[in-house]
The first five atom37 places (N, CA, C, CB, O) and aatype in JSON, in Angstrom:
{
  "aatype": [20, 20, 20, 20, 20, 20, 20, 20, 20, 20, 20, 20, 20, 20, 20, 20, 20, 20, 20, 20, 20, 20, 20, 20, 20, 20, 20, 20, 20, 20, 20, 20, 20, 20, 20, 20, 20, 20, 20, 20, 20, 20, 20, 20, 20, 20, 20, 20, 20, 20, 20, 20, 20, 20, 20, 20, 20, 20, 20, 20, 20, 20, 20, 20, 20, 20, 20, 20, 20, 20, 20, 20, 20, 20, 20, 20, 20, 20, 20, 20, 20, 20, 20, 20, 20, 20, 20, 20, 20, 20, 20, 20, 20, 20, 20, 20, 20, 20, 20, 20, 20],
  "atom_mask": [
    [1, 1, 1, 1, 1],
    [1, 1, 1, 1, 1],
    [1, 1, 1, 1, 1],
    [1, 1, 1, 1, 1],
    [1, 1, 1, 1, 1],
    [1, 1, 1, 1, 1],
    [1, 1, 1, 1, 1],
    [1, 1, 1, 1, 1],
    [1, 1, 1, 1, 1],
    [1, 1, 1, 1, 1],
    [1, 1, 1, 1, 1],
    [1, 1, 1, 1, 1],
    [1, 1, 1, 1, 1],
    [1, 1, 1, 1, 1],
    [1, 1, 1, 1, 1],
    [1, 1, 1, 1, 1],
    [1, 1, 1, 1, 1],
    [1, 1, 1, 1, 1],
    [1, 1, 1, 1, 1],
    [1, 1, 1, 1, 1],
    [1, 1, 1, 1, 1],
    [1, 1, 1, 1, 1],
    [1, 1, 1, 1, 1],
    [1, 1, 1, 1, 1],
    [1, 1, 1, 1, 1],
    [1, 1, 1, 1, 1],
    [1, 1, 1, 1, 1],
    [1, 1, 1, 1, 1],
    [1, 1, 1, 1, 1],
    [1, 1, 1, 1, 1],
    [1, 1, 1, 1, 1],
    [1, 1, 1, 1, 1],
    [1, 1, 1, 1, 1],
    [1, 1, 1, 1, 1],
    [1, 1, 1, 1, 1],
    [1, 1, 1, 1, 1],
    [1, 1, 1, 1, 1],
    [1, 1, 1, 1, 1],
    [1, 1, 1, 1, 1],
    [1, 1, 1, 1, 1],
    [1, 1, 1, 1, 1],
    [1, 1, 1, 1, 1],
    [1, 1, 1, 1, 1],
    [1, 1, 1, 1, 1],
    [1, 1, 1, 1, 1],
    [1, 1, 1, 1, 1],
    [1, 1, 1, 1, 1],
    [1, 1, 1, 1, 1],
    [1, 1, 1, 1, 1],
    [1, 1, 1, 1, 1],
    [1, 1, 1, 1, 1],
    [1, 1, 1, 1, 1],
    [1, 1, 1, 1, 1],
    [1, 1, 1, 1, 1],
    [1, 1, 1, 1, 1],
    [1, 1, 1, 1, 1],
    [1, 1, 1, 1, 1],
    [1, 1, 1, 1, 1],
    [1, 1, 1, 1, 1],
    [1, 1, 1, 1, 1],
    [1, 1, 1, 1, 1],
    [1, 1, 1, 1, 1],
    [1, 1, 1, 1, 1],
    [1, 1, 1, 1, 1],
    [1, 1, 1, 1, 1],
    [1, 1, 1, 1, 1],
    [1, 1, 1, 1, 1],
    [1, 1, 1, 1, 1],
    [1, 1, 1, 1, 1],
    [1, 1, 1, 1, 1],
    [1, 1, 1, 1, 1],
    [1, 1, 1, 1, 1],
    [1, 1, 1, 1, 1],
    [1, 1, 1, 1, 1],
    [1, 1, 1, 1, 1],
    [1, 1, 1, 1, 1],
    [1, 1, 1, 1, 1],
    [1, 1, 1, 1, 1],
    [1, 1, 1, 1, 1],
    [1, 1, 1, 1, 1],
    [1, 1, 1, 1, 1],
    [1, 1, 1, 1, 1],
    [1, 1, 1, 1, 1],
    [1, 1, 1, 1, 1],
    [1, 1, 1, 1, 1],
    [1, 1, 1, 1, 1],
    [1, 1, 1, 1, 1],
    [1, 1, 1, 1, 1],
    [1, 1, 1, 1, 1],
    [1, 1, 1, 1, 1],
    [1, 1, 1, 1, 1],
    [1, 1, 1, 1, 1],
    [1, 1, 1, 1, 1],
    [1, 1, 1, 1, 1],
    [1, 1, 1, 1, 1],
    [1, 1, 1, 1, 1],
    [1, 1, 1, 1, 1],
    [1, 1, 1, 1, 1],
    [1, 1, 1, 1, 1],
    [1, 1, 1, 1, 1],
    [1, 1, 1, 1, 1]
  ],
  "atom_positions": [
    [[12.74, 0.9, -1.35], [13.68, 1.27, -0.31], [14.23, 2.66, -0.61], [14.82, 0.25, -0.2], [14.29, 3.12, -1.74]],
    [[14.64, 3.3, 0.54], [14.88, 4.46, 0.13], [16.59, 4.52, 0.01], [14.17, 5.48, 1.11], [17.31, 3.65, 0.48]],
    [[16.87, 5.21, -0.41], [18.4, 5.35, -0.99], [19.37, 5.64, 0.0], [18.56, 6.48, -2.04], [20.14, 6.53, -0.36]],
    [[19.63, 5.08, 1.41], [20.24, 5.1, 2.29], [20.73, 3.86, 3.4], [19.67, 5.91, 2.62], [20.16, 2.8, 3.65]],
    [[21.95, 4.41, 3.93], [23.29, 3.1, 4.27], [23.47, 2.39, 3.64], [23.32, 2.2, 5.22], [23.82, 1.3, 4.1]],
    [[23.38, 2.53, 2.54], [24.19, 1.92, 1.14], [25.84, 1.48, 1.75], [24.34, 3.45, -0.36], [26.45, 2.28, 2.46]],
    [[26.49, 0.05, 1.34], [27.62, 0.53, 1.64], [28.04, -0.35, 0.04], [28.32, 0.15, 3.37], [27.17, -0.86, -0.66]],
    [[29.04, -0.37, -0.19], [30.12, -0.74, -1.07], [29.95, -2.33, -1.12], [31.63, -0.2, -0.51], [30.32, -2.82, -0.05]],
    [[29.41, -3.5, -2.26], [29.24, -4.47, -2.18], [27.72, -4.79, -2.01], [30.04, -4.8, -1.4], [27.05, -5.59, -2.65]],
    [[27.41, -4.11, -1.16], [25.95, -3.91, -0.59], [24.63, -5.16, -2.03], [25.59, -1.45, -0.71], [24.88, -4.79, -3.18]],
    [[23.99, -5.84, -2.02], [23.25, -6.29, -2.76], [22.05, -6.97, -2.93], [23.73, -6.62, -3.05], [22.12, -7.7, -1.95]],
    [[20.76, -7.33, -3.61], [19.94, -7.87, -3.01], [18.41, -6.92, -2.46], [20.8, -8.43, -2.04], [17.26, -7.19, -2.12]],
    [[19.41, -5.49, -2.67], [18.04, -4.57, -1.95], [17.16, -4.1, -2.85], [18.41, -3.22, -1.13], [17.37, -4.32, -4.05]],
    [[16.2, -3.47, -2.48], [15.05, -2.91, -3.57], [15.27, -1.92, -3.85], [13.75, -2.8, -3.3], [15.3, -1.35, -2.76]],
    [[15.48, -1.16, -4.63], [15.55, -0.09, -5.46], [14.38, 0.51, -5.77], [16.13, -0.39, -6.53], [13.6, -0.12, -6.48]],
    [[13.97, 1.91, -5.27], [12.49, 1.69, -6.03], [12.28, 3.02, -6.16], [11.15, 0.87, -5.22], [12.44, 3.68, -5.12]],
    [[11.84, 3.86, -7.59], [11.53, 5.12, -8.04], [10.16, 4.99, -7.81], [11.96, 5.51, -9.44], [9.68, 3.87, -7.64]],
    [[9.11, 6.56, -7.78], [7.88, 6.59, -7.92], [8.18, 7.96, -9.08], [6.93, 6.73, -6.39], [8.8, 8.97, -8.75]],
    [[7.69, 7.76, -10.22], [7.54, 8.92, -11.09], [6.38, 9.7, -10.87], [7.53, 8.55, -12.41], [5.23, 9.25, -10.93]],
    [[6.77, 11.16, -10.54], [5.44, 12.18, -10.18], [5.43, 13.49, -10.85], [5.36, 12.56, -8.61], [6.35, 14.21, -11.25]],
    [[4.34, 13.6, -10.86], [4.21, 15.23, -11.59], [3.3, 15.98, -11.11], [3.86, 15.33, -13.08], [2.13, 15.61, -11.15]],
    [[3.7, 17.37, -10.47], [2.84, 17.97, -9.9], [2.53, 17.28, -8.71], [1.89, 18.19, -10.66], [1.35, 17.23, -8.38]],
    [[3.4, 16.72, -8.0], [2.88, 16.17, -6.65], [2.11, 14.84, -6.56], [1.98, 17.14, -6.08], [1.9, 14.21, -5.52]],
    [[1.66, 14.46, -8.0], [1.26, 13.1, -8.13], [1.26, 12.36, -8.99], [0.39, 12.92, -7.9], [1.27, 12.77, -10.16]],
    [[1.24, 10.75, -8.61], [2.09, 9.61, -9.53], [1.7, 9.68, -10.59], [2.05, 8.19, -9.26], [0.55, 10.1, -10.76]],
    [[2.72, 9.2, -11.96], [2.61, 9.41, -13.2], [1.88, 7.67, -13.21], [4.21, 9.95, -14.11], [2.26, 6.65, -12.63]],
    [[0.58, 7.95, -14.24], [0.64, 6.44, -14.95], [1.44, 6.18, -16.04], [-0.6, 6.01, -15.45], [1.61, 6.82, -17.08]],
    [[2.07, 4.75, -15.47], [3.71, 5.0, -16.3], [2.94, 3.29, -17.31], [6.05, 4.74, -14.71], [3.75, 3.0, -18.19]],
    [[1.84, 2.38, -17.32], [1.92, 1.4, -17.3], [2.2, 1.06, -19.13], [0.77, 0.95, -16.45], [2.88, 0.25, -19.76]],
    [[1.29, 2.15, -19.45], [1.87, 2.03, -21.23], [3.16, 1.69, -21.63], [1.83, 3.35, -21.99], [3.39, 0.84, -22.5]],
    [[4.15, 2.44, -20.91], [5.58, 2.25, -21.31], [5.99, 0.65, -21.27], [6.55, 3.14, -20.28], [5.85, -0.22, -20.41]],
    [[6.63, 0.67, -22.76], [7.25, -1.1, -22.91], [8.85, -0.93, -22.13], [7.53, -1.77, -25.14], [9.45, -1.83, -21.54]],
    [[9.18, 0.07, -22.26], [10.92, -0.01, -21.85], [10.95, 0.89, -20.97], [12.16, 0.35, -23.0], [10.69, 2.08, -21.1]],
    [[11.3, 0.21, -19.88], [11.73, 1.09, -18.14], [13.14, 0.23, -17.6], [10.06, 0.76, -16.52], [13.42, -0.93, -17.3]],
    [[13.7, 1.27, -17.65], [15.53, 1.15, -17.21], [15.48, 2.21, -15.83], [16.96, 2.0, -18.82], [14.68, 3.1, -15.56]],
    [[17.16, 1.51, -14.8], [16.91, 2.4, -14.15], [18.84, 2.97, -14.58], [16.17, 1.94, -12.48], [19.72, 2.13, -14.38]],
    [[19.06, 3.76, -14.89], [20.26, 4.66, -15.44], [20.98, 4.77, -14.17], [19.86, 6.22, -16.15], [20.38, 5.56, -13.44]],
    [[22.1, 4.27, -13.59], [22.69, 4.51, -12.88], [24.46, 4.78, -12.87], [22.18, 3.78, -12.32], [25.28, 4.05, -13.43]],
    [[24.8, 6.16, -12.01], [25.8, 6.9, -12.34], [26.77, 6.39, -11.39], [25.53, 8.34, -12.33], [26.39, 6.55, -10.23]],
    [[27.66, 5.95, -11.48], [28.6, 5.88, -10.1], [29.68, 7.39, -10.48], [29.74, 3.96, -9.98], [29.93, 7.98, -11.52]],
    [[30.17, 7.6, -8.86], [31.21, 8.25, -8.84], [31.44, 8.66, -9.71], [32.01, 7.87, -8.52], [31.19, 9.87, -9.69]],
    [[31.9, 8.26, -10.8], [33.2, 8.35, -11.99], [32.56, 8.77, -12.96], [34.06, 7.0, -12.48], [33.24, 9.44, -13.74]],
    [[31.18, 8.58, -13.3], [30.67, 9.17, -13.93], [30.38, 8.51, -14.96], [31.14, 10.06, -14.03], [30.09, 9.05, -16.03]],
    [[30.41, 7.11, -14.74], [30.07, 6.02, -15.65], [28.83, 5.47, -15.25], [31.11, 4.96, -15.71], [28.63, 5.18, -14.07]],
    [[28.0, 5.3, -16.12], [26.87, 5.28, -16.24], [26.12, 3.39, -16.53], [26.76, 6.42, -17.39], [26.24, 2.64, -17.5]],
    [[25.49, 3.25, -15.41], [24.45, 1.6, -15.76], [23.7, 1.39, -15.79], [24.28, 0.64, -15.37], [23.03, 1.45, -14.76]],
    [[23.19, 0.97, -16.94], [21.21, 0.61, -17.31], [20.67, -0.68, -16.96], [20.73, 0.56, -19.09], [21.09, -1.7, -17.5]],
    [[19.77, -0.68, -16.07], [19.63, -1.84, -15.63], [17.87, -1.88, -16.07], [20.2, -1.99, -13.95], [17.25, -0.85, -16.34]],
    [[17.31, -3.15, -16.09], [15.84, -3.23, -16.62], [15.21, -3.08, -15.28], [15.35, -4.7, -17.48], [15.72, -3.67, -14.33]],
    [[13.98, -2.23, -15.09], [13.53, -1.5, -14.12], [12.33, -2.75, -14.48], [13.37, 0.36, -14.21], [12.3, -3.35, -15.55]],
    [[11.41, -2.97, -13.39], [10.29, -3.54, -13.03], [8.9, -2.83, -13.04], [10.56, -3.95, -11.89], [8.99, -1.64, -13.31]],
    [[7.95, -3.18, -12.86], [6.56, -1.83, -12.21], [6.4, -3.1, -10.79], [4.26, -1.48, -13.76], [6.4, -4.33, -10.72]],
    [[6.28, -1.81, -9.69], [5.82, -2.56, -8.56], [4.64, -3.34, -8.49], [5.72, -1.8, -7.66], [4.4, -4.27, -7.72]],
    [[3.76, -2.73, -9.58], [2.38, -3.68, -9.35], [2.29, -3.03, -10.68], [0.99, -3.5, -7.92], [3.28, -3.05, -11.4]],
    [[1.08, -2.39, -11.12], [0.99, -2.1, -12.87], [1.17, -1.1, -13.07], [-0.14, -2.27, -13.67], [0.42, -0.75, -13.98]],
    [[2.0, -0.06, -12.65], [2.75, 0.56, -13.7], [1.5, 1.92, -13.35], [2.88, -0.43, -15.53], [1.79, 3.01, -13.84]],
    [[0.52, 1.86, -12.74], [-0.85, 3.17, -12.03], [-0.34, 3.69, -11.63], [-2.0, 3.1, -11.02], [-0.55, 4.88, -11.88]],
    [[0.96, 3.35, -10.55], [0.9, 4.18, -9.19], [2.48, 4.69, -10.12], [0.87, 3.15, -7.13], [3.14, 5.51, -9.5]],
    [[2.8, 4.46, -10.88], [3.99, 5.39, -10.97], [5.41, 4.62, -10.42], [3.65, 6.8, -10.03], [6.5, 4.88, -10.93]],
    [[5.28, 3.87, -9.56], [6.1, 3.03, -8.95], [7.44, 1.88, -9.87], [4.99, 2.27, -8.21], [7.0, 0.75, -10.07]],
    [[8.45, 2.03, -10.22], [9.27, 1.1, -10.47], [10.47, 0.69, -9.38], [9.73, 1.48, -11.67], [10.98, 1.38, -8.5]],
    [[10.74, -0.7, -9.78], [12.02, -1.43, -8.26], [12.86, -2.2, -9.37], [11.14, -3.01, -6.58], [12.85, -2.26, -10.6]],
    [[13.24, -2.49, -8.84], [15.03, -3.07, -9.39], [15.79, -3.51, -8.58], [16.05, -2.07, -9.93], [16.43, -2.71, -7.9]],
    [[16.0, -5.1, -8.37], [16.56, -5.34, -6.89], [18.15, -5.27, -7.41], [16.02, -7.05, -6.02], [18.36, -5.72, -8.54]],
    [[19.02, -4.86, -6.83], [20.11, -4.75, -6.87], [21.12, -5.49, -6.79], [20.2, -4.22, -6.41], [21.52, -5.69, -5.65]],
    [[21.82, -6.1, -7.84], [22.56, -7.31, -8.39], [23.95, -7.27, -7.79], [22.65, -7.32, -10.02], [24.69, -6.29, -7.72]],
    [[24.18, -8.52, -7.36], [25.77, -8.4, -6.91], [26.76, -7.59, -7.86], [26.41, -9.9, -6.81], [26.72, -7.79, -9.07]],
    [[27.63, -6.7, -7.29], [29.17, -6.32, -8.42], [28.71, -4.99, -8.74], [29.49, -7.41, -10.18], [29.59, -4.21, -9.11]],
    [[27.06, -4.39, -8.65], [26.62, -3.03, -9.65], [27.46, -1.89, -7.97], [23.93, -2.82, -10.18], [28.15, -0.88, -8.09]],
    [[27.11, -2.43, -6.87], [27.43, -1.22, -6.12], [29.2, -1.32, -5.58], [26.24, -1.16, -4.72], [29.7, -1.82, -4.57]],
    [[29.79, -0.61, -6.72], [31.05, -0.9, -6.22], [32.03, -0.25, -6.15], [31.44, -1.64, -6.62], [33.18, -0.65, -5.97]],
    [[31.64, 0.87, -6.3], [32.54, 2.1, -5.77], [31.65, 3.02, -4.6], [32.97, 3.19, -7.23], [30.44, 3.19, -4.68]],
    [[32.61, 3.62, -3.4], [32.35, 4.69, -2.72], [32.07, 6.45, -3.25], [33.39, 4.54, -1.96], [32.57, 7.03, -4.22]],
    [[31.29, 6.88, -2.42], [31.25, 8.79, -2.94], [29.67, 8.25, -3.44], [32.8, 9.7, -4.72], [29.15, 7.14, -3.32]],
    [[29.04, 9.77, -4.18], [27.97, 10.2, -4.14], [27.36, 9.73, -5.94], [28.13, 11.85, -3.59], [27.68, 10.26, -7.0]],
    [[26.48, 8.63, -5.72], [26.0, 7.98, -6.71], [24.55, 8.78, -7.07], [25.9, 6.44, -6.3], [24.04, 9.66, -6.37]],
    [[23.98, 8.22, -8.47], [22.36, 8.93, -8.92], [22.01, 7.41, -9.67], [22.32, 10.76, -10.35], [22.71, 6.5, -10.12]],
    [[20.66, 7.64, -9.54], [19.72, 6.64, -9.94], [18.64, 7.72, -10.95], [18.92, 5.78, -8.39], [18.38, 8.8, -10.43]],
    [[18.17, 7.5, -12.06], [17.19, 8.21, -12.58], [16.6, 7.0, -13.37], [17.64, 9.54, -13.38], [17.24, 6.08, -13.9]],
    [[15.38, 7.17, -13.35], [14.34, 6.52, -14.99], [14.31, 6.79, -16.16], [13.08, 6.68, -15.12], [13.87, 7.84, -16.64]],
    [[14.76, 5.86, -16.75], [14.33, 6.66, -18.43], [13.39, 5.36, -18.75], [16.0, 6.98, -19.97], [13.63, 4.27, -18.23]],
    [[11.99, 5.65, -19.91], [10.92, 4.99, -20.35], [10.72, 5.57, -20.75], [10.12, 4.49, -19.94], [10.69, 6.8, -20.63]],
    [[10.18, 3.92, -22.35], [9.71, 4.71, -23.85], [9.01, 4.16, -24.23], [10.49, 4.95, -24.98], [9.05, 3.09, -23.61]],
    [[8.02, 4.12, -25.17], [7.1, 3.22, -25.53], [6.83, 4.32, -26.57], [5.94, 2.61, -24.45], [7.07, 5.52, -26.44]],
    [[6.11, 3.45, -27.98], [6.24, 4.36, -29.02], [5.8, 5.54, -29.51], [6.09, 3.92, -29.66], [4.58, 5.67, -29.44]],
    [[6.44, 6.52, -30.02], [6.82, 7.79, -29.6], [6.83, 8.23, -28.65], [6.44, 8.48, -29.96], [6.11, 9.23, -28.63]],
    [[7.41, 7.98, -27.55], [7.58, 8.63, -26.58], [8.52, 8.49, -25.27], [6.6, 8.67, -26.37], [8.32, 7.53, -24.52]],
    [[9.57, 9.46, -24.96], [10.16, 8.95, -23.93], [10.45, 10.16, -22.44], [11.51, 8.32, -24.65], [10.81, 11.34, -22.39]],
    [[10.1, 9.17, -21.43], [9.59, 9.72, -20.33], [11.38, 9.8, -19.34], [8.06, 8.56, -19.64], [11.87, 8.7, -19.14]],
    [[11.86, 10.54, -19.03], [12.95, 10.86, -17.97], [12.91, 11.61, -16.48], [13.79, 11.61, -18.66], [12.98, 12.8, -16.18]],
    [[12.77, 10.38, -15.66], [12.68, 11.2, -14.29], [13.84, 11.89, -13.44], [12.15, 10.32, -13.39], [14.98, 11.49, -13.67]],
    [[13.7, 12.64, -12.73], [14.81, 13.35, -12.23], [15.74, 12.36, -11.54], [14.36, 14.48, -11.29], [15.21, 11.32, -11.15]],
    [[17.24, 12.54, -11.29], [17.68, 11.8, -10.42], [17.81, 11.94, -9.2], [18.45, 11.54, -10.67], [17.71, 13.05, -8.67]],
    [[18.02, 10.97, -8.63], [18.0, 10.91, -6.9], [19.51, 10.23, -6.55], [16.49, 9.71, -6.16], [19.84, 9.12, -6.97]],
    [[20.37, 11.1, -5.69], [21.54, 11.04, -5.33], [21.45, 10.54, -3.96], [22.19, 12.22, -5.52], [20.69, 10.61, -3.0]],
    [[22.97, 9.81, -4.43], [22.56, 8.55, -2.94], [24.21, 8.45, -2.79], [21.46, 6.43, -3.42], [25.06, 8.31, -3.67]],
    [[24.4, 8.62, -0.91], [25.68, 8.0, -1.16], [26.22, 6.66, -0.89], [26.4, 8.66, -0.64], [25.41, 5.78, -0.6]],
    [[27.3, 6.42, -0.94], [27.43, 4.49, -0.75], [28.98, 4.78, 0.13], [27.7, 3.14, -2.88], [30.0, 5.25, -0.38]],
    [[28.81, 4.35, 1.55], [30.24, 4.42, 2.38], [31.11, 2.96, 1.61], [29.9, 4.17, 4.52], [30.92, 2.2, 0.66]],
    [[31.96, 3.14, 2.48], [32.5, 1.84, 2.62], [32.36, 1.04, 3.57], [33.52, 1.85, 2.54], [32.1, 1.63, 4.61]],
    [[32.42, -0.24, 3.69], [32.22, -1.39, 4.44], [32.54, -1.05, 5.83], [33.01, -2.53, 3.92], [32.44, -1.91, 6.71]]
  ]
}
């Protein structure tokens, strides 16, 4: 889903990064640990365990979105971080805003 009409409470939806480089998807499937780092407002920060949409080829991770995580208003970020040994992969973030109800 893409990161819009978000509102406050909001829960249940799909969350979903594609990691790319150069215009095309990273194979991410090696990686053992995929989080998705999320910033509210305030600048407090939540790691949640990220998924692969199918295996991890297309670059693709989702994260359905748990009651209580969307709960402040103003301009939120979602980014990837994944590691697997030696190595850790950080995708850019994507800013999203969340109204109120």
């Amino acid at each position: 889903m893409a990161f819009t009409n978000i509102h406050v409470s909001d829960f249940g939806w799909l969350a979903q990064l594609t990691i790319v480089e150069d215009g095309a998807a990273v194979d991410i499937s090696s990686y053992t640990t995929r989080q998705f780092v999320f910033a509210k407002p305030d600048a407090t920060e939540v790691t949640k365990t990220a998924l692969f949409d199918t295996d991890g080829t297309d670059g693709v991770l989702t994260y359905t979105v748990e009651d209580g995580l969307i709960d402040a208003t103003g301009y939120w970020s979602v980014r990837a971080v994944l590691t697997k040994a030696n190595a850790e992969l950080t995708s850019d973030a994507v800013t999203f805003f969340v109204a109120a109800r």
